[in-house]
C-alpha positions in Angstrom: 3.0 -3.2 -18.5 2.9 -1.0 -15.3 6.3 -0.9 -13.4 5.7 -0.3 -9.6 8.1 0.5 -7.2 7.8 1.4 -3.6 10.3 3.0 -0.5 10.8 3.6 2.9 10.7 0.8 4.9 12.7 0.5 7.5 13.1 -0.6 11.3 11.1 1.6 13.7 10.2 1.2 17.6 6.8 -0.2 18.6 4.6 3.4 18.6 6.4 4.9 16.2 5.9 6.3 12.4 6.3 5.9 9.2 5.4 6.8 5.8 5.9 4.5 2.7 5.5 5.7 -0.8 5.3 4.0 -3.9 5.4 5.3 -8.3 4.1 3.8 -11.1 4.7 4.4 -14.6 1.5 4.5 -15.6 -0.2 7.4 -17.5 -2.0 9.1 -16.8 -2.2 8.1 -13.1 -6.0 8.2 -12.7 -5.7 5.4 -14.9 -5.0 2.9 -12.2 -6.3 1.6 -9.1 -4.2 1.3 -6.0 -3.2 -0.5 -2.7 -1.2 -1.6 -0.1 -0.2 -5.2 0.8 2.1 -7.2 3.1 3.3 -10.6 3.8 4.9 -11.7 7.2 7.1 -14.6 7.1 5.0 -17.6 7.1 1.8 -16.2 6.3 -0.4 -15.3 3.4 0.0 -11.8 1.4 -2.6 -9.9 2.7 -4.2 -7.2 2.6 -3.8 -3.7 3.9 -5.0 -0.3 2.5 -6.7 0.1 -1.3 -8.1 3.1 -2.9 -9.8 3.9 -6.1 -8.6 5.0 -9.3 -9.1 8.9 -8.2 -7.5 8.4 -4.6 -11.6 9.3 -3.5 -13.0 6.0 -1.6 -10.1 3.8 0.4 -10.7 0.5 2.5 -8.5 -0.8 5.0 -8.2 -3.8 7.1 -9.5 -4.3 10.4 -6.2 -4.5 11.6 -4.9 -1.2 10.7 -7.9 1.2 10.4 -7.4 4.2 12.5 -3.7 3.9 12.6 -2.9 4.1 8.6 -3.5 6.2 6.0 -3.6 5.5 2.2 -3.4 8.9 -0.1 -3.1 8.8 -4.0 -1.9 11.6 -4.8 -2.8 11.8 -8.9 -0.8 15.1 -9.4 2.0 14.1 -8.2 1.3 10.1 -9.4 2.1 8.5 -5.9 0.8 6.3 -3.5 1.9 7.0 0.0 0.9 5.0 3.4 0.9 6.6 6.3 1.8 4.2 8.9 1.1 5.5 12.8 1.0 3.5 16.0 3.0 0.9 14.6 3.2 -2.3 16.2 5.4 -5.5 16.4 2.4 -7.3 14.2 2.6 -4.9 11.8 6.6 -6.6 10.6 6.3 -7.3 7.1 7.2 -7.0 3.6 4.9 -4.6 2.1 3.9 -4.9 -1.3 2.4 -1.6 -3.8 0.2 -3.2 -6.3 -1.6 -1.4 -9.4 -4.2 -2.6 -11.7 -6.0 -0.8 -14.8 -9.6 0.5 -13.9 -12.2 2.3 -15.7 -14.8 2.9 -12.1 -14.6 4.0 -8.6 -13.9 0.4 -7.7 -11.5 -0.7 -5.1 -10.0 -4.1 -4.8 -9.1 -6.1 -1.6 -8.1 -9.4 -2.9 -4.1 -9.6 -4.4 -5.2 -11.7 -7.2 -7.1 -8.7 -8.8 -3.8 -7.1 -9.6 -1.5 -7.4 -12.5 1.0 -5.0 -11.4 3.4 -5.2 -7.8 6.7 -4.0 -6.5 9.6 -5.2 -5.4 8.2 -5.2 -1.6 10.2 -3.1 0.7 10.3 -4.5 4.6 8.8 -2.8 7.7 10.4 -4.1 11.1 8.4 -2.6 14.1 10.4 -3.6 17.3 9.4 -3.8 21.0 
């Protein structure tokens, strides 16, 4: 069992920054795969920002490339998201999410991980 945990969301202005950061007890931390989710009210979980067991090859979704930035930071075993340009869209509960790997694989769907976090909410106003 992997617990997750993630922190720093918060409400922000439409433009604005923020950085979320998430732990997991697993060790050591090159032993899991990473990402980012969220869920809006009413709408799927969905995905955000993944990145490989060794922080070296990240995806993100349409919706957020150029403005966020996933880092796994195996030293220091963290996952941090670098949220910039924020907009209203972007109000959600986002969700860390871990799951054991062995490859450079990344994974985009939620259902290929075993391990999540509490979820901590993001509020971008206009």
């Amino acid at each position: 069992q992997v617990r997750v945990a993630e922190s720093g969301g918060r409400l922000v202005q439409a433009g604005g920054s923020l950085r979320l950061s998430c732990t997991a007890s697993e060790r050591p931390f090159t032993n899991i795969a990473m990402g980012w989710f969220r869920e809006a009210p009413g709408k799927e979980r969905e995905f955000v920002a993944v990145t490989s067991r060794l922080g070296t090859i990240t995806y993100y979704a349409d919706s957020v490339r150029g403005r966020f930035t996933i880092a796994k930071d195996n030293a220091d075993n963290t996952l941090d998201l670098q949220m910039d340009r924020l907009k209203p869209e972007d109000t959600a509960v986002y969700f860390c999410a871990a799951r054991w790997s062995s490859s450079g694989d990344t994974w985009m769907n939620p259902n290929d991980y075993g391990f999540w976090g509490q979820g901590t909410q993001v509020t971008v106003s206009s």
